[in-house]
Every structure is written in structure tokens, then in C-alpha cells.
C-alpha positions in Angstrom: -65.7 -34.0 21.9 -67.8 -32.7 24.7 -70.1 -29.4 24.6 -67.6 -27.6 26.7 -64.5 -28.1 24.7 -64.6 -25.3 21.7 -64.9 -26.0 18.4 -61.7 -26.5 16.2 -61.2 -24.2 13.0 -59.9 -26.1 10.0 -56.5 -25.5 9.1 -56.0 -23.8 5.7 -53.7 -25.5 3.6 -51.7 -23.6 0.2 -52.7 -25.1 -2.7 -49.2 -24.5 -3.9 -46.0 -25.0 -2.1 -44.0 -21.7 -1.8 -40.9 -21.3 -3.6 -37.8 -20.3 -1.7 -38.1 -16.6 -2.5 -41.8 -17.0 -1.2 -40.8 -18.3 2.0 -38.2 -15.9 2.6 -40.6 -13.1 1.3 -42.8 -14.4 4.4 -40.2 -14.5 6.9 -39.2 -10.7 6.2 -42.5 -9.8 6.3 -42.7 -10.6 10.3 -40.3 -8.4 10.5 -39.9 -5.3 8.1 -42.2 -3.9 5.6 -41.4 -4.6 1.7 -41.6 -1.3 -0.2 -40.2 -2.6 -3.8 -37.9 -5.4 -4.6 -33.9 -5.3 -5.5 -34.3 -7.3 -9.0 -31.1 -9.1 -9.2 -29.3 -12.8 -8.4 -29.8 -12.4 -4.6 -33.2 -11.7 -2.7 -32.9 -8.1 -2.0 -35.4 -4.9 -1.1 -35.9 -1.8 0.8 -37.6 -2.2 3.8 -38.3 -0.3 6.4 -38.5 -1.6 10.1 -42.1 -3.0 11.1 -41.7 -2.5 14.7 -38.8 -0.9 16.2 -35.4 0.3 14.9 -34.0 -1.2 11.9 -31.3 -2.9 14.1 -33.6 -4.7 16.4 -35.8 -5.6 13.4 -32.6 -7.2 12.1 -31.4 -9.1 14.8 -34.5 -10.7 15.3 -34.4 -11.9 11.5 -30.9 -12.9 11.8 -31.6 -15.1 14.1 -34.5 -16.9 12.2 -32.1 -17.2 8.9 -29.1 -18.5 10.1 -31.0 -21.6 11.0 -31.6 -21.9 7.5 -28.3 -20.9 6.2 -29.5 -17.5 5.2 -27.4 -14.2 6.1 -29.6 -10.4 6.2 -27.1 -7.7 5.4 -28.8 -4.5 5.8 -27.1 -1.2 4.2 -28.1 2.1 5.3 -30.4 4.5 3.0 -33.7 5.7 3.2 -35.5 3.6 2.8 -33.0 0.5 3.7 -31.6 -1.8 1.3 -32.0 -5.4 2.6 -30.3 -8.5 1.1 -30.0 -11.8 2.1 -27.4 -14.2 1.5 -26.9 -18.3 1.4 -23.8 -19.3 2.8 -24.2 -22.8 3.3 -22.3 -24.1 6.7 -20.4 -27.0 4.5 -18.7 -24.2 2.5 -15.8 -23.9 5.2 -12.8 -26.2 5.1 -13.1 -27.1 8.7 -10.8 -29.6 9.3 -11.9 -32.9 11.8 -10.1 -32.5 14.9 -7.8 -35.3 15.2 -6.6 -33.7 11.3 -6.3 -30.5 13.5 -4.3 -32.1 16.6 -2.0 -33.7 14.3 -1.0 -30.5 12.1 -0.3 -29.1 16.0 1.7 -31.7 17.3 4.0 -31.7 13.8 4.3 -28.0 14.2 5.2 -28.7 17.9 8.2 -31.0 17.0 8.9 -28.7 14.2 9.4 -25.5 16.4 11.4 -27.8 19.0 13.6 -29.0 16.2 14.4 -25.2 15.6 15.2 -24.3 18.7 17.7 -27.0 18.9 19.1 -25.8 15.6 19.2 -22.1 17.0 20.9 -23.1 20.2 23.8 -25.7 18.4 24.5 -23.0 15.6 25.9 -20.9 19.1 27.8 -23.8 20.4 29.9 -25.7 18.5 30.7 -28.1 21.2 27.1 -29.2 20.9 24.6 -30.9 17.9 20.9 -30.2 17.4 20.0 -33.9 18.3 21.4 -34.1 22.1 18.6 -34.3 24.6 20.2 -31.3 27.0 19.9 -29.1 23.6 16.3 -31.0 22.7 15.4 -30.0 26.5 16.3 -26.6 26.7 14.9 -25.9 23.2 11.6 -27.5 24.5 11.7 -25.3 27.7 12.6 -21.9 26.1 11.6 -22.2 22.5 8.7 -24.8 21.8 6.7 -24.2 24.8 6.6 -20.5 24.9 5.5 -20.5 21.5 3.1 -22.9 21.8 1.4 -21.2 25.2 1.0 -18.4 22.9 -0.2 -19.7 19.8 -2.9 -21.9 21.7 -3.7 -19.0 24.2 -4.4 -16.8 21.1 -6.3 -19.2 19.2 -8.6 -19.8 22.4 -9.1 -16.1 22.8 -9.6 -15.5 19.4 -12.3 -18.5 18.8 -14.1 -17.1 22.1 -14.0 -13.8 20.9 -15.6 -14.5 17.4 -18.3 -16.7 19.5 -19.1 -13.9 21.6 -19.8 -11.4 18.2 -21.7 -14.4 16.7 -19.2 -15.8 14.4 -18.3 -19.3 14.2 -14.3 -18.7 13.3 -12.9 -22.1 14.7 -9.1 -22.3 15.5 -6.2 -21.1 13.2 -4.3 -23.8 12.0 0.2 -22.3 12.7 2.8 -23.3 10.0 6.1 -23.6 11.5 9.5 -24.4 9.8 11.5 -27.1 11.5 14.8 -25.2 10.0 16.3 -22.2 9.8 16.1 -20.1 6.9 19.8 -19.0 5.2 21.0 -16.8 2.3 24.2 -17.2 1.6 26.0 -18.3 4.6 23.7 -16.0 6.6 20.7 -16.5 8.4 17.6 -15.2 6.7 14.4 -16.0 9.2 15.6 -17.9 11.9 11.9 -17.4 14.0 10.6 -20.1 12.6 6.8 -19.1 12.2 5.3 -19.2 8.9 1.7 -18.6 8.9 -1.8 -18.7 10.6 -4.3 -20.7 8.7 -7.9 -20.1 9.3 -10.4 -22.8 9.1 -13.2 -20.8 7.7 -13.3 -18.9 4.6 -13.1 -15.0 5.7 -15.0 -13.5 2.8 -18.1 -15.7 4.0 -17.9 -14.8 7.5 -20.6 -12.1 8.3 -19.8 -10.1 11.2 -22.6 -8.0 13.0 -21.1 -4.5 12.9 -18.3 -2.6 12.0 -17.2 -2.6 15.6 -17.5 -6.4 15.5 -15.2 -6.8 12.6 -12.8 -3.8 14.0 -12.0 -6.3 17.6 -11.8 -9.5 15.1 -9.3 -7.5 13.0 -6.9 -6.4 16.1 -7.4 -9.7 18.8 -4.7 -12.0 17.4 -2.2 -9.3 16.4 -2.4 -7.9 19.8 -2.1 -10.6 21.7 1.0 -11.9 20.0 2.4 -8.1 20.7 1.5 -8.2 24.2 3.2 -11.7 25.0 5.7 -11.0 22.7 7.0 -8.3 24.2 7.1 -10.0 27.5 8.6 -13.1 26.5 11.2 -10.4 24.7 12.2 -8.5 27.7 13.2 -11.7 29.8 14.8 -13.0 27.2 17.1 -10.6 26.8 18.0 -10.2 30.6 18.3 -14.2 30.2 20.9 -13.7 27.4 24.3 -13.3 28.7 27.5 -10.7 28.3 30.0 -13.1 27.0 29.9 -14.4 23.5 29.5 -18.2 22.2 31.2 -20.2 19.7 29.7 -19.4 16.4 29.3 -22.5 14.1 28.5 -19.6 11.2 28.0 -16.0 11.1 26.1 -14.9 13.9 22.6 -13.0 13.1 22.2 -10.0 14.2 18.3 -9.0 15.0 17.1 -5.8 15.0 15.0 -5.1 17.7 11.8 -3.1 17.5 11.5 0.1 19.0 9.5 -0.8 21.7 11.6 -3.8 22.8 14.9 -1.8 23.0 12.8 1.0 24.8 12.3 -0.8 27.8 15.1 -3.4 27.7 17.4 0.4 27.8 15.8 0.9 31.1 16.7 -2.6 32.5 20.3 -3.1 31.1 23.5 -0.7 29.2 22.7 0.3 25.9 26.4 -1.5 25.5 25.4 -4.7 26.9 21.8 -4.9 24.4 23.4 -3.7 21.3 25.9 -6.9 21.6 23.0 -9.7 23.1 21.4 -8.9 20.4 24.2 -11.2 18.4 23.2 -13.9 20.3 19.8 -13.8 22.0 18.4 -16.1 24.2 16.1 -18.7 22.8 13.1 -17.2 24.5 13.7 -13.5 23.4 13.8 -15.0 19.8 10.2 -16.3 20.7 9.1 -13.4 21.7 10.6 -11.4 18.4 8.7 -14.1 16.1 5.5 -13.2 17.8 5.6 -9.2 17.7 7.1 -10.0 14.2 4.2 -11.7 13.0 2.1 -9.2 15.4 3.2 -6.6 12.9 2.9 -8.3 9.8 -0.8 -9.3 10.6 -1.2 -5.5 11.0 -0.2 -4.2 7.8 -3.1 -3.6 5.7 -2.8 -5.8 3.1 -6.4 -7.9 1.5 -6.7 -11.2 3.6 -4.9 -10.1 6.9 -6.2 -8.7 9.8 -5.0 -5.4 9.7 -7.1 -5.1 6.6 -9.9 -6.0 8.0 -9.4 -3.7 10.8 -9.1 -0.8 8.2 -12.0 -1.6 6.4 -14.3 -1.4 9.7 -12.8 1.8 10.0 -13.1 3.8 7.2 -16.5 1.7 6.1 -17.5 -0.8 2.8 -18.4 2.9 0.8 -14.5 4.1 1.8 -12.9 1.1 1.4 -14.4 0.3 -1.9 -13.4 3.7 -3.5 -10.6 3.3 -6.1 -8.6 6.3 -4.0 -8.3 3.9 -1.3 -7.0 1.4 -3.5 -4.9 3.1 -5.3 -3.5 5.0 -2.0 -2.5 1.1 -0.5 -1.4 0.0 -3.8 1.2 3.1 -4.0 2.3 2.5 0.1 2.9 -1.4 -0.8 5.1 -0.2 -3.8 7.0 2.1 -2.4 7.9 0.2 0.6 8.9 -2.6 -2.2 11.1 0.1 -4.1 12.8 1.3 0.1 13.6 -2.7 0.8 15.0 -2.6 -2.9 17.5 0.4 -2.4 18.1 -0.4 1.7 18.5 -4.0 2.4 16.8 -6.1 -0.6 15.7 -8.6 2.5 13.9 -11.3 1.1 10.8 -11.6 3.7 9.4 -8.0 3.3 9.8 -8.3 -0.7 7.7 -11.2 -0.7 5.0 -9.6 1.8 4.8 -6.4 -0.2 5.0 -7.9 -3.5 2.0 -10.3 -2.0 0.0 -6.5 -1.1 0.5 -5.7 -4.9 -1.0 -8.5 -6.1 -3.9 -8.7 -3.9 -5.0 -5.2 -4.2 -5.8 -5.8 -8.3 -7.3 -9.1 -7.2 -11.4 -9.5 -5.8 -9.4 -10.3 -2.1 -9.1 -6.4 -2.1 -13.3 -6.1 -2.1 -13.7 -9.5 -0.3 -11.2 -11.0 1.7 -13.1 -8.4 5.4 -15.8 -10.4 5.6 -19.7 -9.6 5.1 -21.2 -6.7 7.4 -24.7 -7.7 8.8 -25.5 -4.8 10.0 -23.7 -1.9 7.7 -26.3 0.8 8.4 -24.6 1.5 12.1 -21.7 3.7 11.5 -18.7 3.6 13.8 -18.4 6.3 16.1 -16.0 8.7 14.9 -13.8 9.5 18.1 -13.6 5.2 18.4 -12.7 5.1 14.9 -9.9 7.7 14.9 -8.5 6.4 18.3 -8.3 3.0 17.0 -6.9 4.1 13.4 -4.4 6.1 15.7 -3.8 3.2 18.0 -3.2 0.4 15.1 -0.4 3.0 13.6 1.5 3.6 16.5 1.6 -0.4 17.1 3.0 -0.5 13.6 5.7 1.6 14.2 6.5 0.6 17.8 6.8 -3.0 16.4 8.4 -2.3 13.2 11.6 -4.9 12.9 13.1 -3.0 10.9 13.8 -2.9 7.1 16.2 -6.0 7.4 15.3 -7.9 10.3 18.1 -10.0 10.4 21.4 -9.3 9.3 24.9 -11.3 9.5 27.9 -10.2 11.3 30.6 -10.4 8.5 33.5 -9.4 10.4 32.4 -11.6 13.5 36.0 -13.5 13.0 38.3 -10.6 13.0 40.7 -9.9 16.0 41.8 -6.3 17.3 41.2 -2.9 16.0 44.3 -0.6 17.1 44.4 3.0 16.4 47.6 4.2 18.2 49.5 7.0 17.2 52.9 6.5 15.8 54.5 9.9 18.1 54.0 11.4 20.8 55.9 14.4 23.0 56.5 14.2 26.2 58.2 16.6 28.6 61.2 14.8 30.5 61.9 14.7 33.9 57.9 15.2 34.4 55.2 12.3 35.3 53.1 11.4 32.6 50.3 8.8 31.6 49.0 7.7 28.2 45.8 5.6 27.1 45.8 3.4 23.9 42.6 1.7 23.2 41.6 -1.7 22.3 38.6 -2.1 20.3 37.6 -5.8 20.0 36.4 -6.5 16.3 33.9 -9.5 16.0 32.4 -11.3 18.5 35.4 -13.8 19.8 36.6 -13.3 23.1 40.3 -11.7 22.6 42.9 -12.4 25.6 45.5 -9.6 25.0 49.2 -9.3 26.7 50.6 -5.6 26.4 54.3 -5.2 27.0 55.5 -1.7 26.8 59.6 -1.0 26.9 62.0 2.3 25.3 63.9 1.6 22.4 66.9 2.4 23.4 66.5 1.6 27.3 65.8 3.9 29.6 66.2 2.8 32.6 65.4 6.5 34.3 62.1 6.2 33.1 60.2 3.8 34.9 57.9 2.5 32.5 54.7 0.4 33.9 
């Protein structure tokens, strides 16, 4: 060492290791001041911000954390109540991704093979199996719906990324049949379910605003593309009626589909394309469907999550609240009951009953890092206001689907059996033919006077 260079301190060295409530004592420290501890399971205090707000002071010890695993939820108070939580990064069922490409692909073939089935059940002359029905299925069914679901899982992933959240890709279920109850069709959209890859209860979002865009992205972008894929669908579908293999389906559209597709065609001509959409309007009914499903409030769907960054943890954890979404998802079971009994919204509202007496009701929203920043108000009414009018614009109606039952029958004649007529003057007469079904009728009408008249000149 030469005369220049300074002289080294020694390094002082514990004489015990810290334990882990030591070390994470010491990393606090840095960045908030310990008034007493929170005695309990989980490292807790109140704290009050060493330098700064108590939101800069927390994302600067969020960041040194999460490299170990730790989560700091911070709830407001005075003074602040600090807690920090493990969540280990091996605690999600994140599947490898060739597990992840394969359960896409199968859905793939799966949504192909109902499109085939949707398109032969309208043409008899056809079977499921025939590449012209395999390539118009993949073309109009598969494809669209598979733009979407990837297009929404990409936005959705980026999204979570850009609040801090590692969400990964939902995983879709798709049925490769069509649904039926007797004889008629009972969910012929073929989606079944989104399944995430991370558990939501462990995901810890940074705000309430955070976990309020994480709660609306997927729904709404199903709704938007949806809708879109409905519209031209529907102008795709055509006037004249195929040959039914079974009873044809009738699907309700929602109120914001037949809105605009009024402004674009006859209510006449929509009310009977409706028998027999086009494959690609059924796409886009599956997705604003399942755009409204995921918006109902219910513990482990978005729309709950959504809720709960709105009204707050304090709000959301009151037994009113509970009780209040318990009663909604019981009386919606009891209108089903007494309207149409159809299967699909029994099960979903029966599902909302059972989860609100389970811990998903106080769980399944996620983890709020920073709880102490309330939501504005004004943003928190507009987006309450905004997630109920998408429910009822997309509301599909308390049977989706129903059958045509008399889809077979031939011509409904209501003609008088007199009528008087002043002689020697001109006079005209209308009787009117109302098709019943949805077969194409070819009708001959011969008109003559019992006994002749040949004076009259009947055409």
C-alpha cells in the first residue's frame, strides 16, 4: 500500500446472522419509520414514510421485495398499517409452453369441429366431415375465434405487465360439440371457459385503479370484437331458409347487436336470420356472451374484481355487500326458474351462490399493494355506471337459445268464411298467407264461383 492510498476501515461483521424478520425489519427501515409492531403470523407495523409520501416510500420497497418473494401491502390510517407478504413465484400453476400450445391447438380443432357441426345441422345435403364444410368452418368459425382469443390474451398479458403483474396467458376451453336438451340445441357457441395460469388471490396489484383495468380488459375486448364480428355476420346471413337436420335454434340477440343491425337491414329480415345465423355472427354472439358473463359480479370473475376496486377492500368486505350479491344471484336463479328454466344461467347463478358463502368472496380480487390510494370518486361512479350499461346492452337474454317447435308446419290461413259484395260493381279482396315454420312453402291459388258465374270475371 503506498502513503497516498487511504487507509481501509475494517469491516464490521454481526456476530449473529439475522433472522428473516431481522432482515426484513432492516430493509423497511431504509424506507419508512417503525412506530410499533402488528403481532401476528405475517410481518406487519405502522409506519410512517421516512422520506416522501407513503406511496413513493412504497414503491421503492416494492421493488427491493419482490426480488425476494416478498409483497408490502400498505392500508391507509394514521399512522399506516404495513404488511408484507411471501408469495413464492413457484406457487402459480404456470404451465411449460409446449403444454400451453398443445391445449391451443386441441381447442383449435375443437372449435373447427363445431363449426362444421353448426353449418351440416343447416344442410342436410352435407356432413360435418367434408373438407368444403371443414373449410368454411375454419374460415368463418375457428379463425375468427381464435384472432380474438389470442388478440385478448396478448392484450391482456401486456396490460398486467404494464401494471406490474406477471398474469401469463389464459388457457380457452372449447367444446368440440354442440350442446342439446331434448332435441333442442342448448349452447351451440362452443366456448367454455378462460383459465388463468396464475392464482388470482396471490396476484398483488398496485392500486385500485390497477385492479379496476385488469377487471374490465378481457371482457371488453371480447364485447368490442364481438359485436363487430356480429354485425357482418348477420348481413352475411341470408333471407331464404336452409334444410334443417333438427329444430333450428333460435338466438336471442342482445340489445346492442339488434340496435345497430335495425339500422342496416328490416326488422323482418333480422327477426328470421336469427333462425339461422351465419357462422361468423355466432362467433361474434359467443364472445359478447362470454363478454357478459365475465362481467357479472360473481367471486373469481372479472367483473368482481372490477367491483371490488370500486367500492374498496372496507366496502367489499362488509356483510351488506355480501348479502346484497347473494340476494341479486338468487333472485335471478328464482326469474330463470319461472321464465325459461335455461340450463346455462342456472348453473352460473347457482355457481355466484356458492361462492359468495365460500373464502373466494374475500379472496378470489387479488391483493392491493397500495390500498391507502382511494379511487377518485367521479372515475369510480363513471366506471360503476359504464360496467352496468355493458351488462345490459349485452344481456342475451334470459334463454339465449331457444328451439323453433313449429319450424315444420305449413300455412296459417285466416279467411273469412262470407263476405258481401254489391253486384254489378268492381271489387277486390285480399286473403293472406302467413308461412308457419321456416320451410320454403310454393303455393298455387285457384279461385272460381260455386255455381259459375261467368258475368263475373274472376282473376
Amino acid at each position: 500500500m503506498s502513503e497516498n492510498e487511504e487507509q481501509l476501515k475494517p469491516l464490521l461483521l454481526q456476530k449473529k446472522a439475522w433472522s428473516r424478520r431481522e432482515l426484513l425489519e432492516h430493509i423497511v427501515d431504509r424506507h419508512f419509520n417503525r412506530l410499533s409492531d402488528d403481532f401476528g403470523d405475517l410481518p406487519a407495523w405502522q409506519v410512517s414514510p421516512r422520506k416522501g409520501t407513503a406511496s413513493e416510500c412504497l414503491v421503492e420497497l416494492a421493488s427491493h421485495l419482490r426480488v425476494l418473494g416478498w409483497y408490502p401491502l400498505l392500508d391507509d390510517g394514521e399512522p399506516f398499517s404495513l404488511t408484507l407478504l411471501d408469495i413464492p413465484s413457484d406457487s402459480h400453476p404456470n404451465n411449460k409452453p409446449h403444454v400451453q400450445i398443445i391445449i391451443w391447438v386441441l381447442s383449435f380443432l375443437f372449435s373447427a369441429t363445431l363449426g362444421a357441426s353448426w353449418i351440416s345441422y343447416q344442410d342436410t345435403s352435407v356432413e360435418w366431415y367434408e373438407s368444403a364444410v371443414i373449410q368454411s368452418s375454419l374460415l368463418y368459425f375457428a379463425c375468427p375465434l381464435f384472432a380474438a382469443l389470442l388478440f385478448t390474451s396478448f392484450l391482456r398479458k401486456s396490460i398486467f405487465g404494464r401494471l406490474g403483474v406477471d398474469g401469463g396467458h389464459f388457457l380457452p376451453a372449447v367444446s368440440p360439440i354442440i350442446f342439446f336438451s331434448n332435441a333442442q340445441m342448448l349452447w351451440p357457441f362452443g366456448l367454455l371457459g378462460l383459465f388463468n395460469q396464475r392464482l388470482m388471490p396471490a396476484l398483488v396489484w398496485p392500486t385500485r385503479r390497477g385492479m379496476l383495468i385488469s377487471g374490465i380488459v378481457t371482457p371488453l375486448s371480447f364485447l368490442l370484437i364481438g359485436l363487430c364480428y356480429a354485425v357482418v355476420g348477420i348481413l352475411m346471413t341470408p333471407n331464404s331458409s336452409p334444410d334443417f337436420t333438427g329444430i333450428p335454434p333460435i338466438i336471442q340477440l342482445n340489445p346492442i347487436t339488434h340496435l345497430i343491425a335495425t339500422f342496416l337491414i328490416t326488422p323482418e329480415e333480422l327477426v328470421v336470420r336469427t333462425v339461422w345465423l351465419h357462422p361468423l355472427a355466432l362467433v361474434g354472439q359467443a364472445l359478447m356472451t362470454f363478454a357478459w358473463i365475465l362481467l357479472i359480479p360473481i367471486p373469481g370473475l372479472p367483473g368482481y374484481r372490477a367491483l371490488w376496486a370500486i367500492l374498496g377492500t372496507e366496502n367489499m368486505m362488509d356483510s351488506g355487500t355480501e348479502l346484497a350479491l347473494y340476494g341479486l344471484f338468487l333472485l335471478s336463479i328464482v326469474v330463470i326458474l319461472i321464465t325459461s328454466g335455461f340450463t346455462p344461467w342456472l348453473f352460473l347463478f347457482g355457481l355466484g351462490v356458492w361462492r359468495m358463502f365460500s373464502d373466494q368472496s374475500k379472496t378470489s380480487a387479488g391483493l392491493i399493494t397500495n390500498d391507502s390510494i382511494e379511487l377518485d370518486k367521479r372515475h369510480a361512479l363513471r366506471a360503476f355506471a359504464a360496467i352496468f350499461f355493458a351488462l345490459l346492452l349485452t344481456f342475451p337474454g334470459v334463454a339465449t337459445v331457444t328451439g323453433y317447435d313449429d319450424w315444420e308446419e305449413g300455412l296459417a290461413l285466416e279467411w273469412p268464411e262470407e263476405s258481401a259484395v254489391n253486384v254489378d260493381e268492381t271489387w277486390s279482396y285480399s286473403l293472406d298467407f302467413d308461412l308457419v315454420g321456416v320451410n320454403e312453402r310454393e303455393v298455387n291459388v285457384a279461385v272460381w264461383a260455386d255455381p259459375p258465374r261467368p258475368d263475373w270475371n274472376l282473376q
